[in-house]
N, CA and C atoms as a LAMMPS dump frame, in Angstrom:
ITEM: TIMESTEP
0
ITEM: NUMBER OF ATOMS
249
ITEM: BOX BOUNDS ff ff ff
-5.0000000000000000e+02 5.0000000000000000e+02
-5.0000000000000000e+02 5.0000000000000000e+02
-5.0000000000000000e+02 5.0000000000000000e+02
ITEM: ATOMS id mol type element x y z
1 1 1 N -38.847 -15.994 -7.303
2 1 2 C -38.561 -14.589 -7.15
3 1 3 C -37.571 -14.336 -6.015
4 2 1 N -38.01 -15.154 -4.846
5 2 2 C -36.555 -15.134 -3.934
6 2 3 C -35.459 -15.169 -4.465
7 3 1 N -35.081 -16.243 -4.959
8 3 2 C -34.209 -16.86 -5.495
9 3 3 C -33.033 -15.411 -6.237
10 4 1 N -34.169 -15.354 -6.981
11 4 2 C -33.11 -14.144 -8.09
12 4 3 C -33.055 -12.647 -7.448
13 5 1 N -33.855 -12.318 -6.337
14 5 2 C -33.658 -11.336 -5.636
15 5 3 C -32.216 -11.446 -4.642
16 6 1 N -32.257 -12.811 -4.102
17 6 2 C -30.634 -13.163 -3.406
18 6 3 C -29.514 -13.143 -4.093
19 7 1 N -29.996 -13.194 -5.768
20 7 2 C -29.14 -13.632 -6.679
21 7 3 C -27.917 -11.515 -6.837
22 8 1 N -29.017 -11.265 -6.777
23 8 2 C -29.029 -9.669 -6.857
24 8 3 C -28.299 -9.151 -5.602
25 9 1 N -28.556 -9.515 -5.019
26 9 2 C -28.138 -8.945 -3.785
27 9 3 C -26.505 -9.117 -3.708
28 10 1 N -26.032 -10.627 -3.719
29 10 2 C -24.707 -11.437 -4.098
30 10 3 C -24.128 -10.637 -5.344
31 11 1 N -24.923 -10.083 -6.136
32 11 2 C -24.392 -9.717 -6.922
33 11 3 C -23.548 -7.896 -6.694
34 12 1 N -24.486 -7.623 -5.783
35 12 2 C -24.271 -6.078 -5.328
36 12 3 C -23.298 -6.046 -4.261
37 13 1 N -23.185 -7.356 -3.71
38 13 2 C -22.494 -7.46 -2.56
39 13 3 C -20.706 -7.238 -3.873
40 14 1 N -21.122 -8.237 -4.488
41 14 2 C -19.588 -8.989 -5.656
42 14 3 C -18.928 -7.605 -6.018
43 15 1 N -19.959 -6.57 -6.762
44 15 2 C -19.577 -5.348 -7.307
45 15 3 C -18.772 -4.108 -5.962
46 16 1 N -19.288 -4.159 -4.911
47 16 2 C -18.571 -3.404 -3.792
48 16 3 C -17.42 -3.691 -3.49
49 17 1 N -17.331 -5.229 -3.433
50 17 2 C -16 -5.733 -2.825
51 17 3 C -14.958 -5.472 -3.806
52 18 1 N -15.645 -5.784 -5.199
53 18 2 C -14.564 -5.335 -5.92
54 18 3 C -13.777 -3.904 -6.196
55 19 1 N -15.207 -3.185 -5.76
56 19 2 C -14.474 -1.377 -6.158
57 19 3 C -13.535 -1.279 -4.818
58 20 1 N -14.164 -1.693 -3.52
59 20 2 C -13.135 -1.658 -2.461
60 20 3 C -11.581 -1.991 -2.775
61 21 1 N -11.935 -2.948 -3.479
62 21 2 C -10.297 -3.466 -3.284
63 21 3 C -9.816 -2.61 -5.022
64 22 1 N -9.999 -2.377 -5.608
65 22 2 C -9.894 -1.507 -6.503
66 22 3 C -9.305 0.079 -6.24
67 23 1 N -9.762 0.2 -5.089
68 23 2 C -9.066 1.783 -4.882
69 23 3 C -8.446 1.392 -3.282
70 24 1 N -8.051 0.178 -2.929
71 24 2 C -7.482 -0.234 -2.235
72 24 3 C -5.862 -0.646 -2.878
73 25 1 N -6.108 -1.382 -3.978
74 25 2 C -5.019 -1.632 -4.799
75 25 3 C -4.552 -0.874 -5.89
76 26 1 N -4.899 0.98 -5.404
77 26 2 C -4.845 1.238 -6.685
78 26 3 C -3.356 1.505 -7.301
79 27 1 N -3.07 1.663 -8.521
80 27 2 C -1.759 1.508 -9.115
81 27 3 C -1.109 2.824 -8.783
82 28 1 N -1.557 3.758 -7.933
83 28 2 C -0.744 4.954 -7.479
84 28 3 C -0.515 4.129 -6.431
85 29 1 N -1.229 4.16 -5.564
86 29 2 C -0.846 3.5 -4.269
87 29 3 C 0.569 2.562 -4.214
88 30 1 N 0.251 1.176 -4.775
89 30 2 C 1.542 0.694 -5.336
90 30 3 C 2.418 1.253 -5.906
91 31 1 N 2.827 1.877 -6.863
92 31 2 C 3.53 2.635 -7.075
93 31 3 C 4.413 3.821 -5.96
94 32 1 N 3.954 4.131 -5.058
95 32 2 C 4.219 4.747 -3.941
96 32 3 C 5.115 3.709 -2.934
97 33 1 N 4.28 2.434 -3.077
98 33 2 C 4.844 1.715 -1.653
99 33 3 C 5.815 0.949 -2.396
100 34 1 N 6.212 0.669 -3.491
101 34 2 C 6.998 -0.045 -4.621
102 34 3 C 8.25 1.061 -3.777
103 35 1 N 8.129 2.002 -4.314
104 35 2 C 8.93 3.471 -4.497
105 35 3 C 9.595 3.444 -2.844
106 36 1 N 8.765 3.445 -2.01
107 36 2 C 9.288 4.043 -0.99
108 36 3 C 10.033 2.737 -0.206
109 37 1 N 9.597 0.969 -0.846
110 37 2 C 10.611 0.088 -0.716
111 37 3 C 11.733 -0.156 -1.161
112 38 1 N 11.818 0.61 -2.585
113 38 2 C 13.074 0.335 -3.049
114 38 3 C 13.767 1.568 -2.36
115 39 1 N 13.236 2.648 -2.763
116 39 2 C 14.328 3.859 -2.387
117 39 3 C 14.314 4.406 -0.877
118 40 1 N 13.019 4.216 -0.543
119 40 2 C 13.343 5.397 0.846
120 40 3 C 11.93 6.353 0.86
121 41 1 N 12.327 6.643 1.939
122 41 2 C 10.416 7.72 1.693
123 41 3 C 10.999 8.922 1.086
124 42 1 N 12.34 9.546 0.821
125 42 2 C 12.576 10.502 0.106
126 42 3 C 11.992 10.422 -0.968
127 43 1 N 12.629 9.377 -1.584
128 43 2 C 12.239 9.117 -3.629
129 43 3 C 10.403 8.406 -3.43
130 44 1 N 10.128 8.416 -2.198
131 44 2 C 8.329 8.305 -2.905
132 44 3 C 7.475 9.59 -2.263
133 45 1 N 8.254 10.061 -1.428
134 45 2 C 7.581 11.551 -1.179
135 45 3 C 7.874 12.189 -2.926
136 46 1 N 8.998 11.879 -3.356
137 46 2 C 8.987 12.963 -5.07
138 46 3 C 8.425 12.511 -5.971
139 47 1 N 7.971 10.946 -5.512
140 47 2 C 7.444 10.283 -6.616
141 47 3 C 5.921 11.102 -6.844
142 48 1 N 5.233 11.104 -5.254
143 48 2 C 3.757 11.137 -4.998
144 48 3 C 3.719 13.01 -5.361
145 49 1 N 4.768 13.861 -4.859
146 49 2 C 4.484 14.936 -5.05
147 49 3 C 4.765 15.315 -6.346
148 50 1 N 5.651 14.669 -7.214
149 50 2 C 5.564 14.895 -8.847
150 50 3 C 4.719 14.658 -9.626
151 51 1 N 3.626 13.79 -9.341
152 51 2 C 2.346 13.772 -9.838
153 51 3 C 0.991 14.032 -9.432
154 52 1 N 1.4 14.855 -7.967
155 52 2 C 0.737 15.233 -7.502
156 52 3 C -1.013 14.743 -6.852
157 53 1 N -0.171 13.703 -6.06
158 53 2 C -0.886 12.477 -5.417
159 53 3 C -0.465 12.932 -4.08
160 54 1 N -1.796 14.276 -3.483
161 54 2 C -0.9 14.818 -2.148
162 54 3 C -1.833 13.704 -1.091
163 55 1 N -2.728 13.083 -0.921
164 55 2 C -2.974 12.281 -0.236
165 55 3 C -1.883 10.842 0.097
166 56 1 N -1.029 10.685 -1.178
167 56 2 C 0.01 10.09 -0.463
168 56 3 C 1.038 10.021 0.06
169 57 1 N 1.488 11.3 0.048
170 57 2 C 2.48 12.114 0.474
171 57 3 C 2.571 11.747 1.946
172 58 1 N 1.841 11.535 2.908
173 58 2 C 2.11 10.808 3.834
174 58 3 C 2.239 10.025 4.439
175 59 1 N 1.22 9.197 3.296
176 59 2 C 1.738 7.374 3.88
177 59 3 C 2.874 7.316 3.23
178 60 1 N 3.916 7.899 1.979
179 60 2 C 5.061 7.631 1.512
180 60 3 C 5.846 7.754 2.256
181 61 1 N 5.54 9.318 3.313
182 61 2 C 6.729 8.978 4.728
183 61 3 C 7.016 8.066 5.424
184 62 1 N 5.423 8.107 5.806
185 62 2 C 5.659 6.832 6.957
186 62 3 C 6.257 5.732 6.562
187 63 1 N 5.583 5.073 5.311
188 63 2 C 5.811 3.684 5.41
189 63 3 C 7.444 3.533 4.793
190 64 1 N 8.167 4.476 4.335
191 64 2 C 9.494 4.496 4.34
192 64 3 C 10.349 4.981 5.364
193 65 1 N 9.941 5.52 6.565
194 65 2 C 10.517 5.487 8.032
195 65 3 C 10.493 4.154 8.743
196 66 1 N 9.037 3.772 8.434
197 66 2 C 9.157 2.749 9.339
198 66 3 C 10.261 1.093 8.495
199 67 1 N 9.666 1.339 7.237
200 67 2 C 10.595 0.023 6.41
201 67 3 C 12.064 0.774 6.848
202 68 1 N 12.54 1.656 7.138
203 68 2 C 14.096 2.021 7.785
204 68 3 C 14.181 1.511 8.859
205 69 1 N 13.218 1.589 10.065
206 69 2 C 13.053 1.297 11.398
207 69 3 C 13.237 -0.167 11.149
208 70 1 N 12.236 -1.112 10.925
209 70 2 C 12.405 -2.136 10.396
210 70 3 C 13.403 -3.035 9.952
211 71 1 N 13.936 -2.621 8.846
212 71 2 C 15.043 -3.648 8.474
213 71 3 C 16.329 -2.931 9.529
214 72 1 N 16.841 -2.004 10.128
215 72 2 C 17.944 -1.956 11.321
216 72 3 C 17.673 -2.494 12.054
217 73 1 N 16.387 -2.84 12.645
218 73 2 C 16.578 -3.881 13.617
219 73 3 C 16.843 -5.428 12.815
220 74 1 N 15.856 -5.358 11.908
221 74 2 C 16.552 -7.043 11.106
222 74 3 C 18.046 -7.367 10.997
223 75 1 N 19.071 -5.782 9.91
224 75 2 C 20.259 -6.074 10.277
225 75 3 C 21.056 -6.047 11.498
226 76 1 N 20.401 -5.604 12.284
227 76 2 C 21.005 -5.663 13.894
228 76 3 C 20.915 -7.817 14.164
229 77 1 N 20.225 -7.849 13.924
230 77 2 C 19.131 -9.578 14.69
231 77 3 C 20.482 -10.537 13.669
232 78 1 N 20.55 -9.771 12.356
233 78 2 C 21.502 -10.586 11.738
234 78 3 C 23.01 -10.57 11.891
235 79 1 N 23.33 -9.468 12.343
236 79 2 C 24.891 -9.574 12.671
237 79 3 C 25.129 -9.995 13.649
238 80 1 N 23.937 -10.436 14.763
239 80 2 C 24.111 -10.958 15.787
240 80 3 C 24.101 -12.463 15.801
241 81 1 N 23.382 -12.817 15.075
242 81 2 C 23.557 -14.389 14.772
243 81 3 C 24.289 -14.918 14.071
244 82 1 N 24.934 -13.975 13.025
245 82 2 C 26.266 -14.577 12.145
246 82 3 C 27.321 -13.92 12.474
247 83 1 N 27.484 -13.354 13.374
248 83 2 C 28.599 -12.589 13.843
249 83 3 C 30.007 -13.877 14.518
């Protein structure tokens, strides 16, 4: 009876981790951070507010300010070493 009570438990543990990462990975989400890598946080702020995903409306800023912040200093680091 231990046995299959631990079995249960592992099993409840298996089912959480998975919904976690399930609305961790969810396909809006990606879709947003896809969006705001290729284009810019402009085109994933319109992405998230055209379907009206207002909770991501602000990580689409950020994380397309900062991927701007980001790669200028990379192309800065690179024209300096192949310059």
């Amino acid at each position: 009876d231990a046995a299959s009570a631990a079995d249960d438990d592992d099993d409840d543990d298996s089912t959480e981790e998975k919904g976690f990462w399930r609305n961790v990975v969810a396909p809006q989400r990606l879709l947003v951070a896809s969006s705001a890598a290729i284009g810019g946080p402009a085109t994933a702020a319109a992405l998230a507010k055209s379907f009206e995903w207002k909770s991501l409306l602000t990580p689409s800023l950020l994380v397309g300010n900062v991927g701007y912040a980001v790669a200028t200093f990379i192309g800065l680091i690179f024209y300096g070493v192949f310059r």
